[in-house]
N, C-alpha and C positions, 0 to 999 in steps of 0.2 A: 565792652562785651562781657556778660556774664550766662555764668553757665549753673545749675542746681544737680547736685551732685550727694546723696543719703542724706538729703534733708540741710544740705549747709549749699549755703552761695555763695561764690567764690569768684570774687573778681579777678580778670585780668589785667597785668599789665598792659601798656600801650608796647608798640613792637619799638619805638626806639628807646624808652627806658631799660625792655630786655634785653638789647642787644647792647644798651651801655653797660646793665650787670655783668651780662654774660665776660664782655671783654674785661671788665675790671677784676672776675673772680680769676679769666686766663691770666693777666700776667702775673698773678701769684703765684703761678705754679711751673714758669717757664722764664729762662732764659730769655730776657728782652736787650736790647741794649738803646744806651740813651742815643736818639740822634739814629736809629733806624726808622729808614723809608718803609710806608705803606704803598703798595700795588696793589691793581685790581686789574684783572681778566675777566671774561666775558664770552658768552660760546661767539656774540656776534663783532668781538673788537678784531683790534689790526694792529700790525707788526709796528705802523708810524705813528700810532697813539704815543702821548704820555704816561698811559698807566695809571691812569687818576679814575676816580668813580665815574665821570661825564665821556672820558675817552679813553675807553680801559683795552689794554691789549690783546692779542689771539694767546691760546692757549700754548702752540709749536712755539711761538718765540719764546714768550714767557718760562715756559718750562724748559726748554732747549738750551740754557742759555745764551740765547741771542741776544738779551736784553741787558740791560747796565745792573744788573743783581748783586748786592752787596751782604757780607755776612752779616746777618742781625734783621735783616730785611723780612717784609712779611709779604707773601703774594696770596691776593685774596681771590679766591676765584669765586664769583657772582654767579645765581641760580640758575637753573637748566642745565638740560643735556649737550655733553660735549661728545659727538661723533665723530670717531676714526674715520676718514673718509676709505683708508685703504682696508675693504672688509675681505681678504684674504686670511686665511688661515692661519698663514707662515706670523702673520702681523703679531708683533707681540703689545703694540699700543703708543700712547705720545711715549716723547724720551724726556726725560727728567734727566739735564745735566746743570746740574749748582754745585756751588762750593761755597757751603760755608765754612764756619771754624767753631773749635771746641770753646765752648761757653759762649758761642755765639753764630747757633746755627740759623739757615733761612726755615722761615717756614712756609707749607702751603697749603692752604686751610679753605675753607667751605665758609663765605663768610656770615656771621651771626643769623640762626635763622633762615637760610637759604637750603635749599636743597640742587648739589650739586651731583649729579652723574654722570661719569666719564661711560660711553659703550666705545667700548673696543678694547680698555686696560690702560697701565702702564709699566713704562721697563727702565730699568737703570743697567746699563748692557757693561759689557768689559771695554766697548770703543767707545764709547761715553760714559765715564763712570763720576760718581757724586759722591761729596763728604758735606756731612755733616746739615741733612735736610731732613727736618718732618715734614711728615705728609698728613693730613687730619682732616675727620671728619667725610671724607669723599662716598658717594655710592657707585661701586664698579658693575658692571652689567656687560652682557654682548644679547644686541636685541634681536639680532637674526642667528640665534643658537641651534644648534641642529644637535637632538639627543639622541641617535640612536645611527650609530653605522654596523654595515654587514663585514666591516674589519674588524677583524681581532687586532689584539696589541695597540700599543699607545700612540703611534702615529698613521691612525687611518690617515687616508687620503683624500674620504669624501665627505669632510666635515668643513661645515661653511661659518662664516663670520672670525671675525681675530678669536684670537685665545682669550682673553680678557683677563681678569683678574691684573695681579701686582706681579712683575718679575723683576727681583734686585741679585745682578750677575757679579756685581761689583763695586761697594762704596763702603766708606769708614765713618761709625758714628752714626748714621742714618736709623730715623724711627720713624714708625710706621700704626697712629694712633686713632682710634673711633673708625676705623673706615667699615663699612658695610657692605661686602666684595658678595653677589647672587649671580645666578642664572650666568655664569661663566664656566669656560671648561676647567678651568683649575682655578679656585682662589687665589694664593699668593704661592710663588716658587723664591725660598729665600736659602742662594746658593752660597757656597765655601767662602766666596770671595768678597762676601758683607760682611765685612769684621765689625766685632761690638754693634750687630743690630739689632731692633731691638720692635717686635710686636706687640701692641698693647689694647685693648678693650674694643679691639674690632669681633663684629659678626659674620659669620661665615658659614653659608647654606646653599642648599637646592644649587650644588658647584659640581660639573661633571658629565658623561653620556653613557650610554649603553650599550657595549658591543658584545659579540657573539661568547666570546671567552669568561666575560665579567663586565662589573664597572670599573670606569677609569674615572681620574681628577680626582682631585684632594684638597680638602681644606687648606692644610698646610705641608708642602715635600719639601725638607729644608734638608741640607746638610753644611760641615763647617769644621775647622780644625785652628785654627787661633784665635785669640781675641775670646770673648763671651755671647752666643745668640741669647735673647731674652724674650722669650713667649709667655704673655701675661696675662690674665685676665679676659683674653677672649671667649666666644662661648660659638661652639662649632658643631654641626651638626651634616652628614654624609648623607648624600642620596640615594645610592647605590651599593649592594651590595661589593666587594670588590674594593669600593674607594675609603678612604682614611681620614680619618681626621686628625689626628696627630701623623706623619709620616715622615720623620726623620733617618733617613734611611739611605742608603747606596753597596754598589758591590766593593767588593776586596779592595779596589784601588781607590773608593769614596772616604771619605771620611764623615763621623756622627760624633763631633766631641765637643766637649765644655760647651753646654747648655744648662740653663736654670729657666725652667719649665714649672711656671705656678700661679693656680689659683685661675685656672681654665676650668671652662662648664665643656662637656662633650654627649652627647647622648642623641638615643635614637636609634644610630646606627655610623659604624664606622670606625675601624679599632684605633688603639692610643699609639706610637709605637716610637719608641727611640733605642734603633740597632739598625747592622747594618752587615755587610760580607767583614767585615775587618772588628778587633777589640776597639770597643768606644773607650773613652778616658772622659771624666771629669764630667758624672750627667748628674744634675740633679734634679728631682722631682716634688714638690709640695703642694700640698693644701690644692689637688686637683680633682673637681667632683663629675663622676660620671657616673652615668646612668643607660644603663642596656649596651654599653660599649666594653672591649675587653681592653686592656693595661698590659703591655707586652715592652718587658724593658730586654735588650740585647735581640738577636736575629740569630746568625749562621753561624756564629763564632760568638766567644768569650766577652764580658764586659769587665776592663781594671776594675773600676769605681763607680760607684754610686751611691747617691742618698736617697732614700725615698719618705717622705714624711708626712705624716698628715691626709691620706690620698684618700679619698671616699670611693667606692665602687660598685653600686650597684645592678644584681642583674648582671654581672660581668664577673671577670675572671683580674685577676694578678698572675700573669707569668714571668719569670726573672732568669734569664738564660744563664750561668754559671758566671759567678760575677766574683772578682775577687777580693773584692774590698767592700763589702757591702754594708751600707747604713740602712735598718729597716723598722722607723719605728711610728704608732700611731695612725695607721693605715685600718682600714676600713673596709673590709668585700663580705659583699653579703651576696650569692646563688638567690635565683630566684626558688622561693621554698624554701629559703630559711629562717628563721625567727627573725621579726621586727619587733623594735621600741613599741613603746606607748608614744601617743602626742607625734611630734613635728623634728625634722633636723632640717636648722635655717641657718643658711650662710649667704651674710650679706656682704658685697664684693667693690668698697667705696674704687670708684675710678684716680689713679694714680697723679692724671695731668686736669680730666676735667673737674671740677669740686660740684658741679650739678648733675652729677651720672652714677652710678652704682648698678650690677650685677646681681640679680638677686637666686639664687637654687632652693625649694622647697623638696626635702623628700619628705612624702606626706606621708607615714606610717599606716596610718587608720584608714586614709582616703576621707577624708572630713570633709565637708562642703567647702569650709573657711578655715584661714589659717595665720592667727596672730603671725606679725612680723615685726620685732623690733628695730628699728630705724634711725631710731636716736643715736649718735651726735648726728651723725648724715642728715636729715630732718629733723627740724625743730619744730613746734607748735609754732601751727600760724602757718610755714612754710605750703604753698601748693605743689602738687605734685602729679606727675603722670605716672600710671605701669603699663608700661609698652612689652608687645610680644617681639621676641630677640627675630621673628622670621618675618614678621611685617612692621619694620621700624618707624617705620614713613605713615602707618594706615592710623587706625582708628584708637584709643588706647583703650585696655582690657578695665582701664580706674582711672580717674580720675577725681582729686577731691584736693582739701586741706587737710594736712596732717594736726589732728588734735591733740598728741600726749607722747606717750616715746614709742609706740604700737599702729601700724594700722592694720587692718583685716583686707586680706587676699584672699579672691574665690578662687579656687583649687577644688578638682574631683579628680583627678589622676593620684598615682603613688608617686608622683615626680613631674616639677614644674617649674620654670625655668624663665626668667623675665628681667627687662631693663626699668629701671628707676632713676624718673629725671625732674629734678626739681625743676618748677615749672617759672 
């Protein structure tokens, strides 16, 4: 198959050569161990399969732990839609109970090339809890969504289909990487009780409904009090007035502490927020770029500590509630109406686990048509590549070509643009 693209043709690979790369460039970057088993799931296998590509299992056992799951083990869920049959509201999605171990966690992955989508979510609860599982790659959805109740407050009554998105009540170690969480009432809910978790390079959009009072659902409501949460590299974007994209928060009896929050895109709409009824301890903030969102670190009370470093803001606001130990340096807000550079500010955002994926934020000062991007080491010459829009991952790509030199050119006409980068 070849495709013509600004005047160069660009072969494709064959799909099982791609998906030999692809897995050879994963285990570079992850915990494998020698003598772990592969599975595979299937929206249409069964509980008495073997788990093998020919006779792959359902998705409740597999994930459930009902099945012979060993730490190091990989469960590959095979393409299409996986439906919650119970579409209640109350539902919070399949149950995800694994146990792996530290340097040798299960994974559960979208396999090579596939597009997997769960409608209905999923949950790691306090009566089934998990250590030590990635989850990767997935796209979460609820397809009979209902956006708009005549309730106020967050728990109308007359809202149809599960909740969707990711809910983890309780697991140790647990990372949560590439997923592309939509059209659910809340993206991810990542509670006290997931110590050392850890979000990385998912998308997160169009999450949420419309009731009389505001909007509700969140990209992300997390709170936490030992261990380290880690939110990275996502790039998030709020529907609704009301609703939040960063929303680390709870009252006086919650806790919002030790967090290391960096190098997250946010814009659009939907404020940043890490505080809560009670003094937070131990928050850090870096290298997080946003755009028409405000940055509000602390809430109703006092912040011990903080760092804040490197944070770009524009069109937005920094508010820092009285904080007692405060690190504030390299940080970035600029009011809409106030002077802008000349040329471009490009921060390119390589993916932590996958080595074919990168982040890219353009604030485009001038509004130029086109907007050099360096790319090098990420892309080499030669390398093919896609630029995908972070709210339609799956759809069409905004570029597609061969990367020729350490630059390629991105078409941009807004003051801010926002895009995934996948070697192809």
């Amino acid at each position: 198959m070849r495709y013509v693209i600004a005047g160069a043709i660009v072969s494709i690979m064959l799909a099982s050569t791609a998906e030999a790369q692809n897995k050879a460039l994963w285990t570079d970057r992850v915990p494998l161990v020698t003598g772990a088993a592969e599975y595979h799931v299937a929206p249409n296998g069964m509980k008495t399969n073997p788990g093998t590509k020919e006779a792959p299992w359902d998705i409740v056992s597999a994930l459930g732990g009902k099945q012979e799951v060993k730490p190091g083990d990989i469960i590959w869920l095979r393409g299409g839609t996986y439906k919650h049959p119970d579409r209640r509201h109350s539902n919070l999605g399949y149950v995800v109970a694994l146990d792996g171990k530290e340097g040798a966690p299960i994974h559960v992955r979208a396999y090579p090339g596939e597009r997997v989508t769960i409608d209905g979510g999923l949950q790691i609860s306090y009566r089934e809890p998990s250590s030590y599982v990635w989850i990767w790659d997935l796209e979460m959805i609820v397809s009979d969504i209902s956006r708009r109740t005549e309730q106020p407050g967050s728990h109308p009554a007359d809202l149809t289909g599960p909740a969707g998105g990711l809910h983890v009540q309780k697991c140790t170690g647990c990372k949560f990487i590439n997923l592309v969480i939509h059209q659910t009432y809340q993206a991810i809910g990542l509670w006290k009780d997931a110590v050392d978790a850890e979000v990385h390079g998912c998308l997160l959009y169009d999450n949420g409904w419309q009731a009389p009072d505001r909007g509700h659902g969140h990209c992300i409501y997390t709170q936490n009090e030992t261990g380290v949460k880690t939110i990275s590299s996502c790039i998030m974007s709020a529907l609704y007035n009301g609703s939040y994209t960063m929303h680390a928060y709870g009252s006086s009896r919650a806790y919002v502490d030790n967090y290391l929050i960096e190098g997250n895109i946010a814009y659009d709409k939907g404020p940043f927020l890490i505080g809560g009824g009670r003094p937070s301890r131990g928050i850090r903030v870096f290298r997080n770029y946003l755009y028409g969102v405000n940055m509000r670190i602390g809430y109703a009370t006092h912040v011990e500590d903080a760092e804040l470093r490197d944070n770009v803001i524009v069109n937005g606001s920094l508010s820092i509630k009285e904080c007692r130990q405060l690190v504030e340096e390299g940080n970035l807000v600029l009011n809409e109406g106030d002077p802008r550079s000349h040329g471009a500010k490009v921060v390119l955002l390589p993916n932590k686990y996958d080595p074919n994926r990168a982040h890219l934020a353009i604030y485009n000062w001038q509004k130029a048509h086109t907007v050099p991007v360096k790319v090098a080491p990420f892309l080499q010459p030669g390398d093919p590549f896609r630029l995908l829009d972070p709210r339609d991952f799956f759809g069409q790509p905004i570029l597609e070509g061969k990367c020729e030199g350490e630059t390629i050119s991105v078409p941009i006409e807004e003051e801010f643009g926002v895009f995934v980068v996948v070697r192809s």
